[in-house]
C-alpha positions in Angstrom: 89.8 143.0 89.2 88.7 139.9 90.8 92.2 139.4 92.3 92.7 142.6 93.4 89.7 142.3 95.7 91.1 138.9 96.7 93.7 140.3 97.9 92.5 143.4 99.6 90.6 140.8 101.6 93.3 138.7 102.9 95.0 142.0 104.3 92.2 143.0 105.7 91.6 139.5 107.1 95.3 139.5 108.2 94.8 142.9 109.9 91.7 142.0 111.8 93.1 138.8 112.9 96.7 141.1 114.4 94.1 143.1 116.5 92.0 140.4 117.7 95.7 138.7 119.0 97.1 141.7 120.5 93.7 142.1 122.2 93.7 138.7 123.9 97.2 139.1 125.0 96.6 142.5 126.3 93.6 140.9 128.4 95.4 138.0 129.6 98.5 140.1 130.7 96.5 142.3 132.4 94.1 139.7 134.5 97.3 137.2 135.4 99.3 140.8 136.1 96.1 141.6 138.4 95.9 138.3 140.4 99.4 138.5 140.7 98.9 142.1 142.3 96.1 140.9 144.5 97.4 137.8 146.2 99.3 138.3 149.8 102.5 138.3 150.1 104.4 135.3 152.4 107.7 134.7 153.6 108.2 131.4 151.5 111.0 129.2 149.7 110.2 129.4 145.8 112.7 127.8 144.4 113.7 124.1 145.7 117.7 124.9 145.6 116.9 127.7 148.4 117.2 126.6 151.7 116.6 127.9 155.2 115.1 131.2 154.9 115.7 133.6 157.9 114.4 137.1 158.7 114.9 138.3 162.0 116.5 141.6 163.8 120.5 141.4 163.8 121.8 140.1 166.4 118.6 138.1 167.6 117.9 133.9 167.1 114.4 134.4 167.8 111.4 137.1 167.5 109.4 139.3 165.2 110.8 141.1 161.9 109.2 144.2 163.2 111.1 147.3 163.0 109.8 150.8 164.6 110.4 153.5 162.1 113.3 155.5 161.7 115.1 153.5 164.9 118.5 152.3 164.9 118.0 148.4 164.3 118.3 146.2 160.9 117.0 143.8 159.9 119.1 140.5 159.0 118.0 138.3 155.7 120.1 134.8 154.9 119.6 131.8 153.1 121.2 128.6 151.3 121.7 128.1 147.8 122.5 124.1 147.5 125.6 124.4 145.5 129.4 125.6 145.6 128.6 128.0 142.6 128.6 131.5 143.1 125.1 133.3 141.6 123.9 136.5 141.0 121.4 137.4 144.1 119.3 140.5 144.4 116.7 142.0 146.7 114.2 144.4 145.8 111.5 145.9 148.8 107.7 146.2 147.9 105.1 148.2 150.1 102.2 146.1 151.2 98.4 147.0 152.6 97.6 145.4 156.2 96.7 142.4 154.3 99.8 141.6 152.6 98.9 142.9 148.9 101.2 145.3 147.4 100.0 148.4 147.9 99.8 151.4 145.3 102.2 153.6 146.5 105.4 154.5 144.0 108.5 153.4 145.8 109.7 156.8 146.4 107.0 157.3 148.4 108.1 154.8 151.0 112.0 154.1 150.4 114.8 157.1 150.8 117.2 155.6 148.3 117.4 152.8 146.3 114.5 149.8 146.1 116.8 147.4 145.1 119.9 145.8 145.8 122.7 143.4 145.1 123.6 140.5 147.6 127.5 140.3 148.2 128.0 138.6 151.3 128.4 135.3 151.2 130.4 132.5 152.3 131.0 128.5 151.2 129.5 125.8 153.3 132.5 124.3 154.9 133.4 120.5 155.7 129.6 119.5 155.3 128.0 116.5 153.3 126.1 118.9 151.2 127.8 121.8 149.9 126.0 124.8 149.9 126.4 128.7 149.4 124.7 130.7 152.7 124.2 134.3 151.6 122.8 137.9 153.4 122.2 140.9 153.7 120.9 143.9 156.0 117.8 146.4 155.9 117.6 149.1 156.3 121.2 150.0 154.9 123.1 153.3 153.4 121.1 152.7 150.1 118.0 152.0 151.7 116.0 153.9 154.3 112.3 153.8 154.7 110.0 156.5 155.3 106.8 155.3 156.0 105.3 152.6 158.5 103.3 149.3 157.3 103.8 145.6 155.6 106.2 145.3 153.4 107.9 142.1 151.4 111.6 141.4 150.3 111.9 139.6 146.9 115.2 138.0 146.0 115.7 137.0 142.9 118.1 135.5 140.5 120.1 136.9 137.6 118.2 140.5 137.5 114.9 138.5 137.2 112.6 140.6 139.3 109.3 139.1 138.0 110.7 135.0 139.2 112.1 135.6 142.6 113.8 132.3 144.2 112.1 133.5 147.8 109.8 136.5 149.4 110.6 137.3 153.0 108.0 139.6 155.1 108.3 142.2 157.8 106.8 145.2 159.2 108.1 148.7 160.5 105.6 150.2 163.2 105.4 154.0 164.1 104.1 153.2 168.0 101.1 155.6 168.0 98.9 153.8 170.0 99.0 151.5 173.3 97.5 147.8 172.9 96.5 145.9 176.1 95.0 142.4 175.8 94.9 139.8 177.4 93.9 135.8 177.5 91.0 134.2 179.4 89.7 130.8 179.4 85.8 131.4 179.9 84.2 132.0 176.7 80.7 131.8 174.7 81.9 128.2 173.8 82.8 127.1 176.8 84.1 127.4 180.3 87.8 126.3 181.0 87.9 123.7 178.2 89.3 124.1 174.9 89.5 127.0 173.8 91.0 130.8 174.8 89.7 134.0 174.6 91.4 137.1 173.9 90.5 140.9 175.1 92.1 143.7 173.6 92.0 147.6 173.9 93.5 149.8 172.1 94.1 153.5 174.0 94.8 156.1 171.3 95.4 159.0 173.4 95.8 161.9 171.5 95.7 159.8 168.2 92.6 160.6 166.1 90.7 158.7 164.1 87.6 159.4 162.7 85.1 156.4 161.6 86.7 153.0 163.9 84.5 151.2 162.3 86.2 151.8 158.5 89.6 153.4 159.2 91.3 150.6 161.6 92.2 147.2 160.9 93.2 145.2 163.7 94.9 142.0 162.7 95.8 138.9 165.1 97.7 135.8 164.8 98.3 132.9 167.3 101.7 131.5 166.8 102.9 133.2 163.9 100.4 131.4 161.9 98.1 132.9 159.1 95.8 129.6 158.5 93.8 130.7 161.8 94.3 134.3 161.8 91.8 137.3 162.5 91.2 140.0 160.4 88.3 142.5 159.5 86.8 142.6 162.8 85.0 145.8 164.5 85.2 146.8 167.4 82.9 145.8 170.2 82.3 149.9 171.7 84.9 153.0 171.2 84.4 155.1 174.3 86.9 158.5 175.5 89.4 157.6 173.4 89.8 153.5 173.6 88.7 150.9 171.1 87.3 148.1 172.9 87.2 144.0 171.2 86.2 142.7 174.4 83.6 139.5 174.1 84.3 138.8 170.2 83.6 135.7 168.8 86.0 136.1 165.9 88.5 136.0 169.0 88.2 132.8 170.3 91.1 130.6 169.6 91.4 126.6 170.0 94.2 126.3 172.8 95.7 123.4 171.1 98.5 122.0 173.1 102.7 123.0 173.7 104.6 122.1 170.6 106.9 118.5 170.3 110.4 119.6 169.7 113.6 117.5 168.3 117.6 118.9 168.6 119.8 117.6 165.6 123.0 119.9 166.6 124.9 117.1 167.2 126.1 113.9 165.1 128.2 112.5 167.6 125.0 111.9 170.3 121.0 111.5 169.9 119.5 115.4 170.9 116.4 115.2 172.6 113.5 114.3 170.7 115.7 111.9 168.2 116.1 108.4 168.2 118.8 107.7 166.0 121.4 109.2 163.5 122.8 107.5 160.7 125.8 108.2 158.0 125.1 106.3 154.9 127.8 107.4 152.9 126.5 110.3 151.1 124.6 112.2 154.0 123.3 111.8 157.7 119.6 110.9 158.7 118.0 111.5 161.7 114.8 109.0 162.5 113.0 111.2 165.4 111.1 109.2 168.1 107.8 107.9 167.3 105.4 110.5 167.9 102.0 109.4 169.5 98.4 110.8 169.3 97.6 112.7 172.6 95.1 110.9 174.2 95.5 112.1 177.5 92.8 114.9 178.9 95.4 116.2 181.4 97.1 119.0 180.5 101.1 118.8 180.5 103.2 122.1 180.8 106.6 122.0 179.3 108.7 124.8 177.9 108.3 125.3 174.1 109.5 127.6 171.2 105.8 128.0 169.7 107.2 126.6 166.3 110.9 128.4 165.9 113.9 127.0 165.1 117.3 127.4 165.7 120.5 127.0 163.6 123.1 125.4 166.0 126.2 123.1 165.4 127.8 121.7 168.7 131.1 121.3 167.1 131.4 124.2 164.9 135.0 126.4 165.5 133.7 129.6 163.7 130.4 130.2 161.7 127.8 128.0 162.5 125.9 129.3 159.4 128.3 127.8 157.2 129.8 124.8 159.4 125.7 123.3 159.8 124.8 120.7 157.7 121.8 119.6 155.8 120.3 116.5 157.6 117.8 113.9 155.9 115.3 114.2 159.2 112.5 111.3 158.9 109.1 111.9 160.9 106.4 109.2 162.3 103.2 110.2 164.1 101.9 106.4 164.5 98.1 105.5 163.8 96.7 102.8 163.4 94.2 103.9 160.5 94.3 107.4 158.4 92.2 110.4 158.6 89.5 110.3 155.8 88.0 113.4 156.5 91.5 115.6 156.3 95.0 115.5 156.1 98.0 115.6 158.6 100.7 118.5 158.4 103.4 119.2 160.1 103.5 122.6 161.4 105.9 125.1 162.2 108.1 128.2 161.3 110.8 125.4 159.5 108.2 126.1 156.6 107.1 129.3 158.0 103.7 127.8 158.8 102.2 127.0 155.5 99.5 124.7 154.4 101.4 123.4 151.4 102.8 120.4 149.9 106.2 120.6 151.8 104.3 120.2 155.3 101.5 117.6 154.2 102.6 114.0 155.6 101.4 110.3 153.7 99.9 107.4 155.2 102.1 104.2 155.3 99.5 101.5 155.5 102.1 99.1 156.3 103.3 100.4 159.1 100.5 102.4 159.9 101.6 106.0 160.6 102.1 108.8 159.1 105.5 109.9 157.9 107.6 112.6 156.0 111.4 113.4 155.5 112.6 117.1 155.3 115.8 118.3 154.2 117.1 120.4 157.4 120.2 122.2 158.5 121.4 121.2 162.2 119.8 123.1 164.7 116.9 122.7 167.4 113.4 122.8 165.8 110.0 123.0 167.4 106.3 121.7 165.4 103.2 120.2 165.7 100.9 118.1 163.9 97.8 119.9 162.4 94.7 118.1 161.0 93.0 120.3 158.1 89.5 119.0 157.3 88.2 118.9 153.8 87.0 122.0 152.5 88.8 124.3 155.4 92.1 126.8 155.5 92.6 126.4 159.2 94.2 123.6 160.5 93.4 122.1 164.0 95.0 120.4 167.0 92.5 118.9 168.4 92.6 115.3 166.5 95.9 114.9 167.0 98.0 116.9 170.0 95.0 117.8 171.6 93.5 120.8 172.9 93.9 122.7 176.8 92.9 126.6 177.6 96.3 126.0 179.9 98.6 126.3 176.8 101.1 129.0 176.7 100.7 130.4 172.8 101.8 133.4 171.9 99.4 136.4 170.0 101.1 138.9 168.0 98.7 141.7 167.6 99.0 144.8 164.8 96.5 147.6 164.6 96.6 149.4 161.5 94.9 152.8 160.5 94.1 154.1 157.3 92.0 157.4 157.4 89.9 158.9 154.8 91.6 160.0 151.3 95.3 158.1 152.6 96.3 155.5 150.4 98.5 153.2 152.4 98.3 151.1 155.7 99.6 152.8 158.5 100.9 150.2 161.3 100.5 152.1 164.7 100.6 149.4 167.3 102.2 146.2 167.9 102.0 143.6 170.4 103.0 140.4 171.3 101.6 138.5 174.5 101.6 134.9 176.1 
């Protein structure tokens, strides 16, 4: 008897010990599934054999990845994989709420067709110190057609693994239901004429109705295409026959900072403009820019600028410049004679489509006192700027280092989104972009 209970226990023991596993797993899965599901959506590198990331409208170097809905343009996706051997790419689309977490629609509830893809086109890097694969593909296409306006996110992804894409590229597709006017002023509560700039927007909606402004519309804005400084969430200041005034916010005011530094690598025969040097040292070129100073200087300087885009360009290339470019060691200095100790230096711009993360953070060389960094880049022309982030902040500033004038020509891309009561998607019913 006694070993018959004995071992009626250890089954039971066994048993209870199965459920208690299969309940933790379920609970992790489904917390690391949620965060997953609730953080937004970039256009970003994951994988460090990816390389220059584009998303822009066919037949376009620079601009928006905005498309209005059901129109007649695409949308052109390419990239670098660093080697000569051929892989497996695919592309799936996800729907995305106004702020860039997937939404809850099913995908036949925004896509006519298929939601994902495979990535053919592709072509060897030719004649170039670092061999490379540059792939792409178009959207909408004859598989793909989308039926509904709002954010969405591309994920491409290796070898049919959905869940560990290699990059994420975002865009939007706007039904224009509404007309935005804003525009920028350089008197505000902080200040008069100084640092800072302060933007006004209306939004007419006609005959477009909406409810309850102050829970139904999300207006979103961002000053150079960046998302460490932009504006979200905000109300609007009065709505009044048919026009939603933000006239007079606070949330609105935006550090001028100063016209972005810029450097042209296109060429290996001549120093571009902003470069001081280029080497070949047997296995690659590098490209030591100029020393870049601290603006010191109150006055402000206006110079054309690209507001952080860059440009793939070869000088001497017969056919594709795509896959004639190559991949350039580019070395950066910002000289000072002591570091920051209450923040860190970046290097900001759309080369790392404006991110605050490791790639973009420079080091402090004691010995020669500046700050430097090297970045793997394909020939081209590139605008940036140098951003100080303070301890404990998500937005960076100019100030410290570049400087900061009400005088500078940036540029505000402005989406107003709607959502009305019992709807369960972002709708993105306005767009605009001023300077």
């Amino acid at each position: 008897i006694i070993p018959y209970i004995c071992k009626n226990d250890f089954f039971e023991t066994v048993r209870i010990m199965k459920n208690i596993l299969f309940a933790v797993v379920f609970v992790f899965l489904f917390v690391n599934s949620s965060l997953t599901a609730a953080n937004p959506y970039r256009t970003k590198i994951l994988k460090p054999n990816i390389k220059t990331l584009q998303i822009r409208i066919s037949g376009t170097d620079f601009g928006f990845p905005i498309l209005k809905l059901n129109g007649t343009e695409t949308l052109t996706v390419e990239f670098d994989e660093m080697s000569h051997n051929v892989r497996s790419f695919g592309y799936t689309v996800l729907h995305c709420n106004a702020d860039w977490t997937v939404s809850n629609l099913n995908s036949n509830e925004y896509v006519d067709g298929f939601t994902r893809g495979n990535i053919d086109d592709y072509a060897f890097s030719q004649n170039t110190t670092f061999q490379y694969i540059h792939y792409r593909f178009t959207i909408p296409n004859q598989d793909m057609r989308f039926k509904i306006s709002g954010n969405y996110v591309v994920l491409i992804y290796e070898d049919n693994r959905v869940d560990d894409p290699v990059a994420t590229a975002c865009f939007s597709i706007v039904e224009p239901k509404v007309e935005i006017d804003a525009r920028v002023r350089a008197n505000t509560d902080i200040e008069l004429s100084g640092r800072y700039q302060q933007l006004d927007i209306e939004v007419n909606l006609a005959n477009y109705v909406v409810q309850d402004p102050a829970s139904e519309v999300k207006l979103v804005v961002r000053q150079n295409n960046r998302f460490d400084n932009e504006v979200a969430n905000i109300t609007p200041t009065f709505f009044n026959a048919g026009k939603l005034s933000f006239v007079n916010n606070k949330a609105l005011i935006f550090e001028g900072g100063n016209e972005y530094r810029h450097f042209d690598i296109s060429s290996f025969y001549a120093a571009g403009e902003g470069v001081d040097r280029i080497i070949f040292n047997r296995k690659y070129y590098e490209a030591f820019l100029k020393e870049d100073l601290m603006q010191k200087s109150r006055t402000y300087i206006s110079q054309p600028d690209a507001n952080g885009r860059f440009i793939i360009n070869f000088q001497e290339a017969f056919q594709d410049v795509q896959t004639e470019a190559d991949y350039v060691q580019v070395h950066f200095s910002l000289l000072s004679e002591q570091p920051f100790f209450d923040g860190q230096v970046f290097i900001g711009g759309d080369y790392n489509y404006n991110l605050l993360d490791d790639t973009a953070r420079m080091q402090y060389d004691f010995d020669a006192q500046r700050y430097t960094k090297t970045f793997l880049l394909k020939q081209g022309g590139y605008s940036y700027q140098y951003w100080f982030l303070p301890k404990g902040k998500i937005s960076a500033s100019t100030g410290k280092i570049e400087g900061s004038f009400w005088q500078t020509k940036n540029e505000y891309t402005i989406y107003f989104y709607h959502r009305a009561w019992g709807e369960r998607y972002d709708r993105l019913i306005g767009y605009s972009v001023i300077d």
